[in-house]
Structures are given as structure tokens and as C-alpha cells.
Biopython code that builds the backbone (N, CA, C, O; Angstrom):
import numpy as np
from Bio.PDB.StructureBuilder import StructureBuilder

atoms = [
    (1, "UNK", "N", (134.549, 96.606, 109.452)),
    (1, "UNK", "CA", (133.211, 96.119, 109.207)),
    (1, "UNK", "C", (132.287, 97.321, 109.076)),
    (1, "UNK", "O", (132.115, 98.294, 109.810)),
    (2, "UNK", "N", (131.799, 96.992, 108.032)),
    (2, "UNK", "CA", (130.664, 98.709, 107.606)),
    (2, "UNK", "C", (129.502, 98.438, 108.535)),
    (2, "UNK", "O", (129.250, 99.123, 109.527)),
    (3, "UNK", "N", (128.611, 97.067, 108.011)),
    (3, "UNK", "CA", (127.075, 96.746, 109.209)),
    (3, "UNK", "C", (128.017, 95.171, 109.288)),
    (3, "UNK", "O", (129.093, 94.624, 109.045)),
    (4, "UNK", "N", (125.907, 94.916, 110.117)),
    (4, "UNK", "CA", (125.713, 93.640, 110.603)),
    (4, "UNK", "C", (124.457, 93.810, 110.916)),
    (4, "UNK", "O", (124.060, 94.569, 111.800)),
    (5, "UNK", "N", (124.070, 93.419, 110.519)),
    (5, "UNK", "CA", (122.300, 93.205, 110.544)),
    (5, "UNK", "C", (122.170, 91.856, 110.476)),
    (5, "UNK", "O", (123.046, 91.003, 110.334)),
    (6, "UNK", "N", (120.595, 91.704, 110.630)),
    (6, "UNK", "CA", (120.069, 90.038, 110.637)),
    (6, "UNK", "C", (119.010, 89.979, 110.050)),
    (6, "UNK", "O", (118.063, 90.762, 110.130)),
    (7, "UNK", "N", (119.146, 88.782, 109.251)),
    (7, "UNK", "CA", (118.489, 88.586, 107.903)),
    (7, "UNK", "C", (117.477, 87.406, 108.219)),
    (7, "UNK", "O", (117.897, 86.814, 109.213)),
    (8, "UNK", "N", (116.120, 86.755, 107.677)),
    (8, "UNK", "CA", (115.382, 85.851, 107.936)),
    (8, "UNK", "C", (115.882, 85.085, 107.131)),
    (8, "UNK", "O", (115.098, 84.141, 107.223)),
    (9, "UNK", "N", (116.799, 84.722, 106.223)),
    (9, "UNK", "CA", (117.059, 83.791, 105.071)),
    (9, "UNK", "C", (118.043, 84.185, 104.138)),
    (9, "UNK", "O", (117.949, 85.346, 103.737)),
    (10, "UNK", "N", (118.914, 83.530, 103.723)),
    (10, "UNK", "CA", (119.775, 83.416, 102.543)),
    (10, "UNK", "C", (119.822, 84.651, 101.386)),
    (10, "UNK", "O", (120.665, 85.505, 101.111)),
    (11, "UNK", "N", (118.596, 84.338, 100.892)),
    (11, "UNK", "CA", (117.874, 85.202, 100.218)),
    (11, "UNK", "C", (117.890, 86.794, 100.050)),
    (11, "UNK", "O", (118.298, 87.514, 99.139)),
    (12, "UNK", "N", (117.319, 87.047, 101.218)),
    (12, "UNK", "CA", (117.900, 88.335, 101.757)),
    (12, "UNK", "C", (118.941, 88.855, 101.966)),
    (12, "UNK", "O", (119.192, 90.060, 101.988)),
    (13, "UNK", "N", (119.824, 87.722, 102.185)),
    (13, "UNK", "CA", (121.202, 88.413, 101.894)),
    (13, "UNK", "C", (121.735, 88.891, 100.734)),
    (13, "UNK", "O", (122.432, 89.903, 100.659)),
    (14, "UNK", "N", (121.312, 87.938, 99.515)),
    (14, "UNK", "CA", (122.000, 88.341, 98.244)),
    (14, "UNK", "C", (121.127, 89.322, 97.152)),
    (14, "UNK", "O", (121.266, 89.418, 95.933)),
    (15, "UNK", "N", (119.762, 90.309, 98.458)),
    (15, "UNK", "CA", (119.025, 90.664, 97.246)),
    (15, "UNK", "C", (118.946, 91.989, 97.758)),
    (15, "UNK", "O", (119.186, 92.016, 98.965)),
    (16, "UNK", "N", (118.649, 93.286, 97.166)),
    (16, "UNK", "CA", (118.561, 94.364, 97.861)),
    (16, "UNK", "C", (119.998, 95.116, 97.767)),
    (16, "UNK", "O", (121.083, 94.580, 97.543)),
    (17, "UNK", "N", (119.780, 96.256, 97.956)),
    (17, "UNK", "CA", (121.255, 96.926, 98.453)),
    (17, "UNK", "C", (122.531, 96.324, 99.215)),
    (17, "UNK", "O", (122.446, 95.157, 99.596)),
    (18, "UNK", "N", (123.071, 96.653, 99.328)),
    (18, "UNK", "CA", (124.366, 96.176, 100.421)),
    (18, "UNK", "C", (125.128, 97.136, 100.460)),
    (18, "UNK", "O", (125.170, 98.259, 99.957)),
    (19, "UNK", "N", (126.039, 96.233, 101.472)),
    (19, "UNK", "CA", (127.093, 97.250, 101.716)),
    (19, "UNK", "C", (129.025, 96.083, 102.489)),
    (19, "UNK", "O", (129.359, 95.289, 103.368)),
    (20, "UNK", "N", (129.527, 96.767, 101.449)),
    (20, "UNK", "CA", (130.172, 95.794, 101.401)),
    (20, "UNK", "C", (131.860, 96.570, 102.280)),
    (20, "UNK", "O", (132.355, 97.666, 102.016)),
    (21, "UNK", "N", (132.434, 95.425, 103.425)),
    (21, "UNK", "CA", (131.849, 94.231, 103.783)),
    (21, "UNK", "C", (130.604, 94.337, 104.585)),
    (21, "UNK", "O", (130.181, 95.470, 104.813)),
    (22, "UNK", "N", (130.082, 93.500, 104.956)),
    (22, "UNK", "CA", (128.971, 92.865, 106.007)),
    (22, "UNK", "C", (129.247, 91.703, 106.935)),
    (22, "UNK", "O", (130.267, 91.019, 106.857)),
    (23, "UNK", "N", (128.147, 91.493, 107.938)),
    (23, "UNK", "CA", (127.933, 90.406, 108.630)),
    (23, "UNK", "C", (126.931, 90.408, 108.303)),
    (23, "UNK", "O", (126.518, 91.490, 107.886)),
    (24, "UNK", "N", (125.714, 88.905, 108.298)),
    (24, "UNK", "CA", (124.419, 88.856, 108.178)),
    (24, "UNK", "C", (123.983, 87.729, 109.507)),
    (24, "UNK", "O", (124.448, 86.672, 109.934)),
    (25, "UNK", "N", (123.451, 88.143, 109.667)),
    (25, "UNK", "CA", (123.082, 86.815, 111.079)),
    (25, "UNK", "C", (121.994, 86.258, 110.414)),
    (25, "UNK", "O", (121.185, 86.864, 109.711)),
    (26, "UNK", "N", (122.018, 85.074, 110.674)),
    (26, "UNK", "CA", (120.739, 84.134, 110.043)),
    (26, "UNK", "C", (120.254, 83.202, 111.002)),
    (26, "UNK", "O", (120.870, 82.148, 110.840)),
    (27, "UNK", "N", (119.416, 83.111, 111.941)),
    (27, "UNK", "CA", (118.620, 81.955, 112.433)),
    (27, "UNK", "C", (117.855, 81.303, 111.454)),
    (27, "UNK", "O", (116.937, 81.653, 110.711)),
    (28, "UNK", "N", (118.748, 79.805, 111.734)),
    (28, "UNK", "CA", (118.314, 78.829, 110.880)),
    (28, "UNK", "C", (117.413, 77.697, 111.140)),
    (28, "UNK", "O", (116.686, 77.358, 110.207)),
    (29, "UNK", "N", (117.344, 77.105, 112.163)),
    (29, "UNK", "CA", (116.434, 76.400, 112.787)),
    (29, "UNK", "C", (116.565, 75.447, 113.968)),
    (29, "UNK", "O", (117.705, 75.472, 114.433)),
    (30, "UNK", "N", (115.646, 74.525, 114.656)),
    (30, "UNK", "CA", (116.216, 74.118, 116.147)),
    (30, "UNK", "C", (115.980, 72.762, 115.699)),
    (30, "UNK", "O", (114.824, 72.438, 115.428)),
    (31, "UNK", "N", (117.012, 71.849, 115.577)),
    (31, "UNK", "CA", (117.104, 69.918, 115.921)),
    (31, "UNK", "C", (116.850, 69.725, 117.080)),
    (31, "UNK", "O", (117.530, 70.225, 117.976)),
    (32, "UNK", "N", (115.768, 68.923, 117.310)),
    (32, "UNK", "CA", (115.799, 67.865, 118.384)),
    (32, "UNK", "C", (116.446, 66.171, 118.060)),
    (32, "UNK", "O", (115.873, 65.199, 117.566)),
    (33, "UNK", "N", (117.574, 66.301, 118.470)),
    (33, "UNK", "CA", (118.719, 65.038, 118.400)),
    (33, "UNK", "C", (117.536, 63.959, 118.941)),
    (33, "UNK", "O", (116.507, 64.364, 119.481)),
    (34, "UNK", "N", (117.808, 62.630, 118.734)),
    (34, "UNK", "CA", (116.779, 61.586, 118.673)),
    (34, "UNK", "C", (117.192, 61.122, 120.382)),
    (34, "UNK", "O", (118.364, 60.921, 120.701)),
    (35, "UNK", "N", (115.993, 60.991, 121.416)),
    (35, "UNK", "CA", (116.483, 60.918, 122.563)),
    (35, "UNK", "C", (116.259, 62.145, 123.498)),
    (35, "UNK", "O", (116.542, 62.169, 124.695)),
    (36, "UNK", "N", (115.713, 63.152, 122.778)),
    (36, "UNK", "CA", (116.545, 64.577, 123.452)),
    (36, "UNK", "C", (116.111, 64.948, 124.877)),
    (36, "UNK", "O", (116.744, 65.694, 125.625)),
    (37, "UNK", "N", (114.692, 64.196, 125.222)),
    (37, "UNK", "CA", (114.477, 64.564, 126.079)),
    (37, "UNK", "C", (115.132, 63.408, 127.870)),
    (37, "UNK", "O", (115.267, 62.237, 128.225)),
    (38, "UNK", "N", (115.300, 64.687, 128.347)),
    (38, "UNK", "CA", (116.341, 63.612, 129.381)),
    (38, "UNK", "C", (115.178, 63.397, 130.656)),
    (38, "UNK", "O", (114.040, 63.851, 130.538)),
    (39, "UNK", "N", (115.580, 62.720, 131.756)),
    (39, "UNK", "CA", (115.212, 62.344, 132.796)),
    (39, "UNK", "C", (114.219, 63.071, 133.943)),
    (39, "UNK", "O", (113.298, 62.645, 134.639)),
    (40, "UNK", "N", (114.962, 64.574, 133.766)),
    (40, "UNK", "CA", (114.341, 65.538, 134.599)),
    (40, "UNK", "C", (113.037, 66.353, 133.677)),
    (40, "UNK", "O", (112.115, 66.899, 134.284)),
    (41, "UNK", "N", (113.109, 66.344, 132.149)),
    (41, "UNK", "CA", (112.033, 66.254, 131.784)),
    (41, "UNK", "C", (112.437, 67.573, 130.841)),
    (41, "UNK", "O", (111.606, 68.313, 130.313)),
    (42, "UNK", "N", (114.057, 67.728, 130.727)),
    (42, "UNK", "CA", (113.775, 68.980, 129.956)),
    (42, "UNK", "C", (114.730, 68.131, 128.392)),
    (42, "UNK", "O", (115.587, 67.251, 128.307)),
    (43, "UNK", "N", (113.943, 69.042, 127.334)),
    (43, "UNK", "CA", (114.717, 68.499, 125.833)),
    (43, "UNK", "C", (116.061, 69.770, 125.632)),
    (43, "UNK", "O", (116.223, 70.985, 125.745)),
    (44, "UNK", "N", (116.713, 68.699, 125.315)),
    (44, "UNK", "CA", (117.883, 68.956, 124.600)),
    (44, "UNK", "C", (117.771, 69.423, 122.761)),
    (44, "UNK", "O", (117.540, 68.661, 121.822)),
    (45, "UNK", "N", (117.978, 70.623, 122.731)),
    (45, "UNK", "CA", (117.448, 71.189, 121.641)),
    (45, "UNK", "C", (118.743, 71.994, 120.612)),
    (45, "UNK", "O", (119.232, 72.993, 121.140)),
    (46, "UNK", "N", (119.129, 71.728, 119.637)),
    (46, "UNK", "CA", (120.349, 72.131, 118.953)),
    (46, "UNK", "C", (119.776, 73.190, 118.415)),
    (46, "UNK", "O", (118.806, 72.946, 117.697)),
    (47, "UNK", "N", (120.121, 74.421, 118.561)),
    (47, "UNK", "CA", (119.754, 75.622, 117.674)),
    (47, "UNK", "C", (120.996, 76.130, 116.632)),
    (47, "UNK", "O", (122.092, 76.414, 117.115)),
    (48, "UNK", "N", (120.801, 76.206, 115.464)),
    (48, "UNK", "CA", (121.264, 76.556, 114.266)),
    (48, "UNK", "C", (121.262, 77.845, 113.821)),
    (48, "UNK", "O", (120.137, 78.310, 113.637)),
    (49, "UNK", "N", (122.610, 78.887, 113.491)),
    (49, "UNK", "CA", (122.666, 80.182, 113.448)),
    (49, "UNK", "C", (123.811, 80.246, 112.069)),
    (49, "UNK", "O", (124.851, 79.602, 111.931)),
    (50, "UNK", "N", (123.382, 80.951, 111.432)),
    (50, "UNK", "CA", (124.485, 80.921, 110.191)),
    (50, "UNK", "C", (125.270, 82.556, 110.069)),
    (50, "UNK", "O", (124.634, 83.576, 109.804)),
    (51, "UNK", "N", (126.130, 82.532, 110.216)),
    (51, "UNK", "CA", (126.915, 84.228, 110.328)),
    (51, "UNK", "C", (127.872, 83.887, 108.261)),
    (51, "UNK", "O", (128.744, 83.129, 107.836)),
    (52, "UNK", "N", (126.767, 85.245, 107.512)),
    (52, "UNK", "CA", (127.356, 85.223, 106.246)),
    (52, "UNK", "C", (128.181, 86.619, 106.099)),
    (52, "UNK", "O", (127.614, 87.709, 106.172)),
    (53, "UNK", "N", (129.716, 86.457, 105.863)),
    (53, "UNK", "CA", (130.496, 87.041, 105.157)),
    (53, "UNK", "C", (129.891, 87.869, 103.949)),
    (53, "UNK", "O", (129.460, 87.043, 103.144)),
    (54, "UNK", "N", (129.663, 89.254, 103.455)),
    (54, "UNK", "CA", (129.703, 89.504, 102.069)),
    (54, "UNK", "C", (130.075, 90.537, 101.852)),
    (54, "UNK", "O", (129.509, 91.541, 102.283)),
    (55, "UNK", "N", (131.326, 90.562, 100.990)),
    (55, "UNK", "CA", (132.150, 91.263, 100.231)),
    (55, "UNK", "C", (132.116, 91.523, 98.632)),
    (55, "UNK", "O", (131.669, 90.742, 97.792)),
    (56, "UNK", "N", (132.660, 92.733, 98.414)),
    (56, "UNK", "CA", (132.225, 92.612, 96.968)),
    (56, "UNK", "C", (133.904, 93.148, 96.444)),
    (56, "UNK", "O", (134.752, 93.601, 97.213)),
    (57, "UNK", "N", (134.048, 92.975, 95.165)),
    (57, "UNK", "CA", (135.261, 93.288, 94.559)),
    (57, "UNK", "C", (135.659, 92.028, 93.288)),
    (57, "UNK", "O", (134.800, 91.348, 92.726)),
    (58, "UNK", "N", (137.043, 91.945, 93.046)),
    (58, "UNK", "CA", (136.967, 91.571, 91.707)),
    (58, "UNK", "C", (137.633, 89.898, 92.471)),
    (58, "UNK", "O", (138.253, 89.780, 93.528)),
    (59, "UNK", "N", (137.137, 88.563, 91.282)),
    (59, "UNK", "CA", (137.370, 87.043, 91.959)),
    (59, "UNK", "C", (138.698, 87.027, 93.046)),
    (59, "UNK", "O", (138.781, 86.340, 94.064)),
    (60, "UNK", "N", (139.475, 87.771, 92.638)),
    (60, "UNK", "CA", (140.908, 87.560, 93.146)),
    (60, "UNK", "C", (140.812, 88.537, 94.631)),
    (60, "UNK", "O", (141.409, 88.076, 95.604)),
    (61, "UNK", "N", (140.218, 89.601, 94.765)),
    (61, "UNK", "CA", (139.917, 90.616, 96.165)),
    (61, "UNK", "C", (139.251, 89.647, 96.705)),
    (61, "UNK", "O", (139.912, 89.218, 97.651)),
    (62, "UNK", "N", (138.070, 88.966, 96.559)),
    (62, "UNK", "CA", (136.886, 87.898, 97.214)),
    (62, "UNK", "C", (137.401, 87.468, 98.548)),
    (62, "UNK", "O", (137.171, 87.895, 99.679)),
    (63, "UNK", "N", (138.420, 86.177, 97.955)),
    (63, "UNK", "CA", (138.606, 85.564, 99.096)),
    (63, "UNK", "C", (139.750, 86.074, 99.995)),
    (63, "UNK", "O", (139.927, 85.523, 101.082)),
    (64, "UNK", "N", (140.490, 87.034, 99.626)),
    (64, "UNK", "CA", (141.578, 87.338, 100.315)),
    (64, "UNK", "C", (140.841, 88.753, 101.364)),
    (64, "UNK", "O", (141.354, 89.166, 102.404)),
    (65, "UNK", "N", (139.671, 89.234, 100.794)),
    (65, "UNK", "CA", (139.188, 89.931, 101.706)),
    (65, "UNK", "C", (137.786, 89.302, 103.013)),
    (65, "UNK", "O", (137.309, 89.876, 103.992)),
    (66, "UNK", "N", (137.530, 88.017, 102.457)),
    (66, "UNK", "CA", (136.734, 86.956, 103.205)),
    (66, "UNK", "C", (137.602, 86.262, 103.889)),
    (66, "UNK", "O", (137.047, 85.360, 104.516)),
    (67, "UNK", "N", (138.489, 86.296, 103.999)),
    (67, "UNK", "CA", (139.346, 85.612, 104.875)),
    (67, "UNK", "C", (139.735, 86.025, 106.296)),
    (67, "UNK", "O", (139.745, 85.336, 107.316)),
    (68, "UNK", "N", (140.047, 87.292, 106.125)),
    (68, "UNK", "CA", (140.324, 87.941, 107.169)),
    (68, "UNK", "C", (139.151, 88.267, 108.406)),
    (68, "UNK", "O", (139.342, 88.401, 109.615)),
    (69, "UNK", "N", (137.663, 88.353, 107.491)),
    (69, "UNK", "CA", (136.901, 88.538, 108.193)),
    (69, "UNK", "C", (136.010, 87.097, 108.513)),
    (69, "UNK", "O", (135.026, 87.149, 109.251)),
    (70, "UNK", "N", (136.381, 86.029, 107.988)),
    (70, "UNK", "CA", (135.976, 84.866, 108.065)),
    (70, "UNK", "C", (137.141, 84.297, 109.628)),
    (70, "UNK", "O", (136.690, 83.406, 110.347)),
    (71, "UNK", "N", (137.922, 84.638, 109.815)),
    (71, "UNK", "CA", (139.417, 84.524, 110.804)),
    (71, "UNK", "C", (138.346, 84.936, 111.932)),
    (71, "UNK", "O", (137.777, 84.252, 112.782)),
    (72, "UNK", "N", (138.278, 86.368, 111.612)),
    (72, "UNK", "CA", (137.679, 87.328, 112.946)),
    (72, "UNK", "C", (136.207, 86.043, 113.515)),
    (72, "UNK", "O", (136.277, 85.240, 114.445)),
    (73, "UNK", "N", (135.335, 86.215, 112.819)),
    (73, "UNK", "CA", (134.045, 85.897, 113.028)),
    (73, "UNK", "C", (134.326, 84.510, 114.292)),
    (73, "UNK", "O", (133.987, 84.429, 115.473)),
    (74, "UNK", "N", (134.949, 83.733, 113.554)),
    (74, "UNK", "CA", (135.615, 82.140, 113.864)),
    (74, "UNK", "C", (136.028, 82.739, 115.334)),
    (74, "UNK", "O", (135.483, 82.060, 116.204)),
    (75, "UNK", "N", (136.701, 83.638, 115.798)),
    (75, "UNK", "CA", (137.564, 83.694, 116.850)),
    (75, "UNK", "C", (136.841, 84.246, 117.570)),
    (75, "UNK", "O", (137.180, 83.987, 118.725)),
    (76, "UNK", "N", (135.937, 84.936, 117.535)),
    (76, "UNK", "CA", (134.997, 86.021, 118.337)),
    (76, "UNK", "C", (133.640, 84.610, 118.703)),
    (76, "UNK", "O", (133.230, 84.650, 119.864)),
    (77, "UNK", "N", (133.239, 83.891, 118.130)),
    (77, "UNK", "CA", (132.303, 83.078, 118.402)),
    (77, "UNK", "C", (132.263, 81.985, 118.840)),
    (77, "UNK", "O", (131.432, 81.725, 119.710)),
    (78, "UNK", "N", (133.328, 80.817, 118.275)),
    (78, "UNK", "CA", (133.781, 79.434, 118.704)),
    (78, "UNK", "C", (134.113, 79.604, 120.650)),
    (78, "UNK", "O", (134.953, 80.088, 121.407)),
    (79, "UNK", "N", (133.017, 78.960, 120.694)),
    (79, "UNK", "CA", (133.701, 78.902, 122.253)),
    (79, "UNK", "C", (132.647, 79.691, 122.715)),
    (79, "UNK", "O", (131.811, 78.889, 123.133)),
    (80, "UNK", "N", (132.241, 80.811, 122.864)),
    (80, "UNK", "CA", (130.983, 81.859, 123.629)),
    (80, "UNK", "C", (129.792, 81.295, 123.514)),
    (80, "UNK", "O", (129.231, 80.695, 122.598)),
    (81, "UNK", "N", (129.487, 81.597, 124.637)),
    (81, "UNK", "CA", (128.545, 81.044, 125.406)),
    (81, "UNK", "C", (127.238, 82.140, 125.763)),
    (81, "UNK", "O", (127.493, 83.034, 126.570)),
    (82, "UNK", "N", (125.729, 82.067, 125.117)),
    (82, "UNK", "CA", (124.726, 83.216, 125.266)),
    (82, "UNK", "C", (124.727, 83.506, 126.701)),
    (82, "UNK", "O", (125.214, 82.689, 127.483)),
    (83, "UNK", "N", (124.006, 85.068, 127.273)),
    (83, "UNK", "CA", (124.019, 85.338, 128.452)),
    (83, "UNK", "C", (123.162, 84.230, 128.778)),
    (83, "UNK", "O", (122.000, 84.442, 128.428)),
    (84, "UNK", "N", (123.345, 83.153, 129.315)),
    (84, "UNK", "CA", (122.105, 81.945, 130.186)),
    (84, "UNK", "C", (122.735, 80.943, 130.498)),
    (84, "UNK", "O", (123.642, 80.438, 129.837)),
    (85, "UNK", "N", (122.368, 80.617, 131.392)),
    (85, "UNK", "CA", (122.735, 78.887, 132.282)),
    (85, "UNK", "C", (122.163, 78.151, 131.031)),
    (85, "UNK", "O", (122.962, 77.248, 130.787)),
    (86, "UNK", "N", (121.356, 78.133, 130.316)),
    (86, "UNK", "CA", (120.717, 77.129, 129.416)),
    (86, "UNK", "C", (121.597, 76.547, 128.310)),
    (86, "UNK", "O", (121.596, 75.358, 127.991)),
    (87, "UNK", "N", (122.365, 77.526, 127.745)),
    (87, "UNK", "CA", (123.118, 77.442, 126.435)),
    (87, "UNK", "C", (124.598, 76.888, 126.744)),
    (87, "UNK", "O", (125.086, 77.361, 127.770)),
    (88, "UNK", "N", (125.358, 76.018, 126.076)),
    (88, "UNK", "CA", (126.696, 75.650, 125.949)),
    (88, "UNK", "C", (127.389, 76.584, 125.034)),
    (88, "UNK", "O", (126.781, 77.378, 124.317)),
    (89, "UNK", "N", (128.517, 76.483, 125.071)),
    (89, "UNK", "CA", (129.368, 77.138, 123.831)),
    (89, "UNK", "C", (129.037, 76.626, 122.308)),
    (89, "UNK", "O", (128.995, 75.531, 121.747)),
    (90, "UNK", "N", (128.860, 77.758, 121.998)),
    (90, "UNK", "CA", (128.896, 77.525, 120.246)),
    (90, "UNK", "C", (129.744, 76.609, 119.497)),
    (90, "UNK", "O", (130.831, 76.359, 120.019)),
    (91, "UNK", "N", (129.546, 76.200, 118.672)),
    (91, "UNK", "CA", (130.373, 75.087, 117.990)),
    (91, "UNK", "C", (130.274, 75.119, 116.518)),
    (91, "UNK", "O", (129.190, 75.179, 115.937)),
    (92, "UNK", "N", (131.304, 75.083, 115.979)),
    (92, "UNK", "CA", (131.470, 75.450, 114.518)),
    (92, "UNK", "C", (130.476, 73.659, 113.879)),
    (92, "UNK", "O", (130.300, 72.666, 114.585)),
    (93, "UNK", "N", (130.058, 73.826, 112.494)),
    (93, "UNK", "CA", (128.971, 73.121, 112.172)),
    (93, "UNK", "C", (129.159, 73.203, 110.818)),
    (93, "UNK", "O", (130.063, 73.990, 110.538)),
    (94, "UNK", "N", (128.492, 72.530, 109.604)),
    (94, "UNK", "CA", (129.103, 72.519, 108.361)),
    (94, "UNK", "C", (128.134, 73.496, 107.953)),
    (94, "UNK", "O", (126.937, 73.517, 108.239)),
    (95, "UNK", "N", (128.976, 74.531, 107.053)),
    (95, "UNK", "CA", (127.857, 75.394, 106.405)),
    (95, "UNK", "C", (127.603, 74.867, 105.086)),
    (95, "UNK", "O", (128.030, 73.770, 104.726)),
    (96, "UNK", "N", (126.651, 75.926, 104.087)),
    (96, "UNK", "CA", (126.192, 75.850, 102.666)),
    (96, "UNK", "C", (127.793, 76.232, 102.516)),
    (96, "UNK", "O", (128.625, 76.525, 103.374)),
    (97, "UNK", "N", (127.899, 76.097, 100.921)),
    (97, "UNK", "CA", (128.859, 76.666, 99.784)),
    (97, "UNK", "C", (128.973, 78.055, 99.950)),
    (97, "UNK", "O", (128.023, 78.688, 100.412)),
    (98, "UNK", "N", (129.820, 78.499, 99.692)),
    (98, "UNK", "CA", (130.027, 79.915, 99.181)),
    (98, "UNK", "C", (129.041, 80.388, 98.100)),
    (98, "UNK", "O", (128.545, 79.463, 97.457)),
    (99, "UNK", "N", (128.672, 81.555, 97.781)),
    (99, "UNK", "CA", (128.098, 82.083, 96.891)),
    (99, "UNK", "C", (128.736, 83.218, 96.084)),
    (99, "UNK", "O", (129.247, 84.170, 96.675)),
    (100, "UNK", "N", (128.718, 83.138, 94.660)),
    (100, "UNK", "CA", (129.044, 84.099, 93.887)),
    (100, "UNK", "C", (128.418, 84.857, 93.113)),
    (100, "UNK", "O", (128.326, 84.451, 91.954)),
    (101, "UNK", "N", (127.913, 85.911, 93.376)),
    (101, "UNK", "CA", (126.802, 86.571, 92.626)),
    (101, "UNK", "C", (127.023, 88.328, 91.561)),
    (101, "UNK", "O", (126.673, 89.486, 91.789)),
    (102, "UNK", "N", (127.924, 87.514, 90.173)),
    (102, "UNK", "CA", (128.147, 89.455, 89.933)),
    (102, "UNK", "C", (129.437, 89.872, 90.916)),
    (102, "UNK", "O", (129.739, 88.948, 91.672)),
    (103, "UNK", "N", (130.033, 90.745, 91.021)),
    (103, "UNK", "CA", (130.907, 90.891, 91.932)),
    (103, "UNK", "C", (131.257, 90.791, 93.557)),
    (103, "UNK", "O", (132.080, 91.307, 94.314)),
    (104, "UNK", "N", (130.198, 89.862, 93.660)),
    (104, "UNK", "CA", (130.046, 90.016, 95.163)),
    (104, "UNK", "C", (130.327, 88.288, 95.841)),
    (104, "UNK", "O", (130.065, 87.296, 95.161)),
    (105, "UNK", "N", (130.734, 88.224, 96.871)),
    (105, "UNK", "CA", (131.042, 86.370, 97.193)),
    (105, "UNK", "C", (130.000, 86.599, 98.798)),
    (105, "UNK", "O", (129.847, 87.475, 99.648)),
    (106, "UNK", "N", (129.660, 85.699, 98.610)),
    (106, "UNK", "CA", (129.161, 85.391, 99.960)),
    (106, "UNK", "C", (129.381, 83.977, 100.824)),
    (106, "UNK", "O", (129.082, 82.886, 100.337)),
    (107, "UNK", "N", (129.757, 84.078, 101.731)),
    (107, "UNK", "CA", (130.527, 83.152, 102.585)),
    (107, "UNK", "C", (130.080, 82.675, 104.203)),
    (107, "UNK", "O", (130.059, 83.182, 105.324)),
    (108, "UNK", "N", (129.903, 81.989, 103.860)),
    (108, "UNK", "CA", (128.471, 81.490, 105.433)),
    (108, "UNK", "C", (129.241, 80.475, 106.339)),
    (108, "UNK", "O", (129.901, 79.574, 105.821)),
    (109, "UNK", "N", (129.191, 80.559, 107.102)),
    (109, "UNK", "CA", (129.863, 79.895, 108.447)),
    (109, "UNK", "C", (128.591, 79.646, 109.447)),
    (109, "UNK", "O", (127.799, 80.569, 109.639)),
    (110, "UNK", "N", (128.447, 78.592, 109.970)),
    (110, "UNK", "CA", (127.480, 78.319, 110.656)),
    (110, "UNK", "C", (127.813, 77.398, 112.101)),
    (110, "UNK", "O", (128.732, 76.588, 112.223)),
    (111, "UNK", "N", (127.023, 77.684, 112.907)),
    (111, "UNK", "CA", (127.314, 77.872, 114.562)),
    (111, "UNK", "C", (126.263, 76.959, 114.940)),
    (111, "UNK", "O", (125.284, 76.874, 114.199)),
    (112, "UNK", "N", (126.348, 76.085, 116.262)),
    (112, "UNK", "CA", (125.334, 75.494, 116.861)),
    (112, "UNK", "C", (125.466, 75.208, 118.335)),
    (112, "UNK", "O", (126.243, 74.505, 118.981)),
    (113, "UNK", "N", (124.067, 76.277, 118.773)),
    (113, "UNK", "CA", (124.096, 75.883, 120.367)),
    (113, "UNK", "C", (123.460, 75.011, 120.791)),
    (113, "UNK", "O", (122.233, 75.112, 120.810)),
    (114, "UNK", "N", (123.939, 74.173, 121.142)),
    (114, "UNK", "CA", (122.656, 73.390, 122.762)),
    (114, "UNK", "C", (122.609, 74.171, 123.341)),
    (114, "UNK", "O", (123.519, 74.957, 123.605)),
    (115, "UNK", "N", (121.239, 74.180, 123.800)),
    (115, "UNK", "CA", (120.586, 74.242, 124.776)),
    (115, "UNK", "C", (119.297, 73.551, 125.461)),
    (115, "UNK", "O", (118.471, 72.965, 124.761)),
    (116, "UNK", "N", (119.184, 73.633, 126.655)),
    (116, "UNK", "CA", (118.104, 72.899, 127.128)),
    (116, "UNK", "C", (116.711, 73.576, 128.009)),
    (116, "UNK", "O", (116.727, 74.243, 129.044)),
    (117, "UNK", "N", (115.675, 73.180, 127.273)),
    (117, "UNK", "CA", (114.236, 73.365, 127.782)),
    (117, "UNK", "C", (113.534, 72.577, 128.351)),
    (117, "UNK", "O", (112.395, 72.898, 128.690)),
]
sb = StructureBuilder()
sb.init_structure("model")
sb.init_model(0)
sb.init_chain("A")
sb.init_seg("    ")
for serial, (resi, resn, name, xyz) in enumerate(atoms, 1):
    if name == "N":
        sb.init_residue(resn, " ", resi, " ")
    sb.init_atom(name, np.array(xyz, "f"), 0.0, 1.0, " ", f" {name:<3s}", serial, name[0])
structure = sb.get_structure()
């Protein structure tokens, strides 16, 4: 892995320099599930995090080099839990499509914690 930086949006990932491969961290936004708030008075709040893959090389390098690092990401995150009593384990979540831009693929996997406030 060359970086990993964190990006405000999609956008930013596919515009500007790079450096290929990458991680991009993306905070995406917080659901309140219908109900959320419980008894003792705190809400149950789903926070949304998108971790994008981007590699560059020719259609056939793409996915065979997104794979490996799409493997890693999956195994290092599913299951971990932020430093806090507040947060549950991460949980894999449906991402966007892949992106193909010019020689480059971008590949988004997206994560969701509960937590409670």
C-alpha cells in the first residue's frame, strides 16, 4: 500500500493526482433507524464509512490487483470495534458500483457502526 488518506466525498477520490494503489476513507453519513431512541434516553445511531480501493493499470491488472487489497481491507475491519464502549463492531453494508475512470478502477466497500448517544 503506497497511502491512505481521507477524502470528504467520492469525488475526490477520482480527481487530482494519485497514487496508485490507495486506500481512501470516506465518512458518509449517520441513520437514525426508526425507533432509535431507547428507554434510558440515548439514540441508536448507524454511522456510515466507505473504504475505496484505487488502482490503476490495464482492465485485466484492475481487478486482480483490487482483489487482493479488497481481501486485506475486509479482514482488517469486519469485526473491529472503535477505541469506545459506545461503538459495536463494524459490519460490512452494500456499497456504490465500482468505478472506471481511464486506467484507473475504483472499488468501494462500505462499513457500518452502531453506536449509541
Amino acid at each position: 500500500m503506497r497511502q491512505i488518506a481521507l477524502r470528504g466525498e467520492m469525488n475526490d477520490v477520482t480527481s487530482g493526482e494519485q497514487i496508485s494503489p490507495s486506500l481512501y476513507v470516506i465518512y458518509v453519513r449517520d441513520l437514525l433507524p426508526s425507533g432509535s431512541q431507547s428507554m434510558d434516553g440515548m439514540n441508536h445511531i448507524v454511522q456510515q464509512w466507505m473504504v475505496v480501493v484505487a488502482v490503476q493499470g490495464s482492465p485485466d491488472q484492475l481487478i486482480d490487483k483490487a482483489g487482493q487489497l479488497l481481501a486485506g481491507v475486509r479482514d482488517a475491519l469486519l469485526g473491529w470495534t472503535p477505541d469506545t464502549a459506545l461503538y459495536d463492531p463494524l459490519q460490512a453494508a452494500t456499497p456504490p458500483a465500482a468505478m472506471y475512470l481511464s486506467d484507473w478502477g475504483y472499488f468501494p466497500l462500505m462499513f457500518n457502526a452502531d453506536f449509541y448517544a
